[in-house]
C-alpha positions as CSV (number, residue, x, y, z in Angstrom):
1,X,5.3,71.7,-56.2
2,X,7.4,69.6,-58.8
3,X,7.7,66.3,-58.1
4,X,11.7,66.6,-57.3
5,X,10.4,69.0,-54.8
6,X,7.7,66.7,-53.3
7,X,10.5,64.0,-53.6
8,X,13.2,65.4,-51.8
9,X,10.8,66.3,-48.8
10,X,9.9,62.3,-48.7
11,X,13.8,61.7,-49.0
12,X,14.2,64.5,-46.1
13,X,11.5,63.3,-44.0
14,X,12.5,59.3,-44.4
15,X,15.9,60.9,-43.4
16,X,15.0,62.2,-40.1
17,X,13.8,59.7,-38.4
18,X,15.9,57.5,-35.9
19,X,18.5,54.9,-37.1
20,X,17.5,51.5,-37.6
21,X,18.8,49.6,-34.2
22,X,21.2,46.5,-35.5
23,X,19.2,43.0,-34.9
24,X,19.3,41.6,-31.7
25,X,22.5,39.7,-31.5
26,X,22.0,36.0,-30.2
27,X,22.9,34.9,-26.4
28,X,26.5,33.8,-25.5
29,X,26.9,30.3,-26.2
30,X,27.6,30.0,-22.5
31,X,24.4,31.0,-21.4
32,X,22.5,28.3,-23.7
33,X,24.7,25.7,-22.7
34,X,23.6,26.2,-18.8
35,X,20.0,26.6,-19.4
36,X,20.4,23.4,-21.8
37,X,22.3,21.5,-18.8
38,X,19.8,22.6,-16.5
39,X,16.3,21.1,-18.8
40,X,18.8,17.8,-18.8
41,X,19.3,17.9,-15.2
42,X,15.7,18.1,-14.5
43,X,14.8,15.3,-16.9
44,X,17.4,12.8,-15.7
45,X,15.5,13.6,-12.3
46,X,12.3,13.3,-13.9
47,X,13.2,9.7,-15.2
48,X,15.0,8.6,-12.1
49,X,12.3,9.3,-9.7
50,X,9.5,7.9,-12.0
51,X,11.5,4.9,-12.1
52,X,12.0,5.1,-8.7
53,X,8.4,5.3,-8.3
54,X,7.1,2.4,-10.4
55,X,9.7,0.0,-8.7
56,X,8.1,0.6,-5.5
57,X,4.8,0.0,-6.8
58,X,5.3,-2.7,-8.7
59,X,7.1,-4.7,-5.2
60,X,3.9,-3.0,-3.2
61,X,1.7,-5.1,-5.3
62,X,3.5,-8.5,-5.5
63,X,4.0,-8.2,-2.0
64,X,-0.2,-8.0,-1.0
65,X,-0.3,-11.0,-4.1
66,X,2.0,-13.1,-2.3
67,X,-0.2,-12.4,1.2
68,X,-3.1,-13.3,-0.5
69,X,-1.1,-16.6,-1.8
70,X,0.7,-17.1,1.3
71,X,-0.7,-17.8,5.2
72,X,-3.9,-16.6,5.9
73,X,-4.4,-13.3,7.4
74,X,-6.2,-13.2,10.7
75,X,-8.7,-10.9,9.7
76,X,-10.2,-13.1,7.6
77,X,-12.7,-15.8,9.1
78,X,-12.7,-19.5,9.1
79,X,-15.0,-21.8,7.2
80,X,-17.9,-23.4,9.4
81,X,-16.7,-26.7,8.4
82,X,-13.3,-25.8,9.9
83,X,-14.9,-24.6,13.0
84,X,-17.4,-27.4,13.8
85,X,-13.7,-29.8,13.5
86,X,-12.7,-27.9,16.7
87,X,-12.4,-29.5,19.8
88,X,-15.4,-29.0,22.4
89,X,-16.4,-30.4,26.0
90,X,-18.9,-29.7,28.4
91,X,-17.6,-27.9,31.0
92,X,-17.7,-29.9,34.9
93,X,-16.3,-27.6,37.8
94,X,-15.6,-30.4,39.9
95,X,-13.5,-31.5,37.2
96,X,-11.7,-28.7,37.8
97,X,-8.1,-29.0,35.8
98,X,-5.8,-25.6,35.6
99,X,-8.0,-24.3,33.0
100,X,-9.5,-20.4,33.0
101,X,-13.1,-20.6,34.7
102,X,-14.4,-17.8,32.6
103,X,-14.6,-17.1,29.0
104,X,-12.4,-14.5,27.7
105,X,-14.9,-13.2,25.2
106,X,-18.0,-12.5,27.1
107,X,-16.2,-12.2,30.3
108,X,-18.9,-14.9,32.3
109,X,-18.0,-17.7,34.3
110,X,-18.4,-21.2,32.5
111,X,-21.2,-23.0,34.5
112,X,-22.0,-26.5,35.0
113,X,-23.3,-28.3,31.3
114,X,-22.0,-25.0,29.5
115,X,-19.9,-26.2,26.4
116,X,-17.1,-24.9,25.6
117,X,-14.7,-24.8,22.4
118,X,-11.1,-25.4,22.8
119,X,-8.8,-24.3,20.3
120,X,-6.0,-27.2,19.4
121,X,-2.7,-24.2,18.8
122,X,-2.8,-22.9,21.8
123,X,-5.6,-24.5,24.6
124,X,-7.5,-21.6,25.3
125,X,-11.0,-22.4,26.0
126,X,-14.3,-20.3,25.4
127,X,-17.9,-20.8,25.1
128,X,-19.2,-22.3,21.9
129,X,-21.8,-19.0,20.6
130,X,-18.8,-16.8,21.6
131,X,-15.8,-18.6,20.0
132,X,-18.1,-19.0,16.9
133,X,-18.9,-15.9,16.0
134,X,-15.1,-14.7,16.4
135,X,-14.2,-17.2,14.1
136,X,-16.3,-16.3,11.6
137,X,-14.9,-13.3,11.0
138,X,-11.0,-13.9,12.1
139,X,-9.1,-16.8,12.2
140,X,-7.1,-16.3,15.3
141,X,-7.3,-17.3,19.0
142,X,-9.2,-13.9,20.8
143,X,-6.4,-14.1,23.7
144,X,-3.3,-14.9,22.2
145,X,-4.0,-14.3,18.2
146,X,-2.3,-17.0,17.1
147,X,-3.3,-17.8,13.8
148,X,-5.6,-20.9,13.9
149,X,-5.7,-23.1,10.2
150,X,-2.1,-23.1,8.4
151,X,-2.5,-23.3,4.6
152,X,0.6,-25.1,2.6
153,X,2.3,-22.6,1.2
154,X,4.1,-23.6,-2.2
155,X,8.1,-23.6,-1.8
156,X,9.0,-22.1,-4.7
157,X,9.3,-18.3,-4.9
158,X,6.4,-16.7,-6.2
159,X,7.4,-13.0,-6.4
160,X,10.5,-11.5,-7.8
161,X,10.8,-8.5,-4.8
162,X,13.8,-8.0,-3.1
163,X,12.3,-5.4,-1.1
């Protein structure tokens, strides 16, 4: 074979095959512009609810500061100083008076010569091992749960919440 021979069979057989498909023409501009509104859309949401989040947060935490600042919390216990400054008597049932004749702790009758603690709030009355050991570990009355010691509180505003 010549070479114009060999050459027009490469010319033929380059010839034959399939038409080269024009380049893939770009999207309509409309249908960027929605997917583009759509990613902005879902970041303004992003941002808002982060935002969202951290304010609630941030008003979660100055709140339990300002508990912690503020009146005690009756789960917490009393000093033993404060509790030996408590009121006590021994109790006399001829004495009688309109008080309870049984402590509300332990649930037994006061006898004679028992002593018993009276907190100043509120009255109520209970024997001195049972009232103590409440106290220790809350500082509210064990029938009515009023709260016991009062702390000053400052009156300036010590949080910026408005929650």
């Amino acid at each position: 074979m010549t070479r114009t021979a060999a050459n027009s069979i490469f010319l033929s057989a380059t010839n034959s095959s399939p038409p080269i498909e024009k380049a893939a023409e770009p999207p309509d501009s409309a249908a960027v512009e929605s997917d583009f509104v759509i990613i902005l859309a879902a970041l303004l949401c992003t941002i808002i609810s982060v935002a969202g989040l951290i304010s609630v947060a941030r008003c979660a935490w100055l709140r339990r500061r300002s508990r912690t600042i503020g009146q005690p919390s009756a789960h917490r216990g009393l000093k033993k100083k404060v509790v030996r400054t408590l009121p006590k008597f021994t109790y006399n049932s001829s004495s009688g008076g309109g008080a309870a004749a049984e402590c509300a702790i332990c649930l037994a009758e006061y006898a004679d010569g028992d002593e018993v603690r009276v907190l100043p709030q509120c009255g109520h009355g209970f024997h001195i091992e049972c009232v103590d050991t409440w106290l220790r570990s809350h500082s509210s009355c064990p029938s009515c749960r009023q709260i016991l010691v009062a702390i000053d509180v400052p009156s300036k505003r010590t949080t910026n919440c408005y929650c």
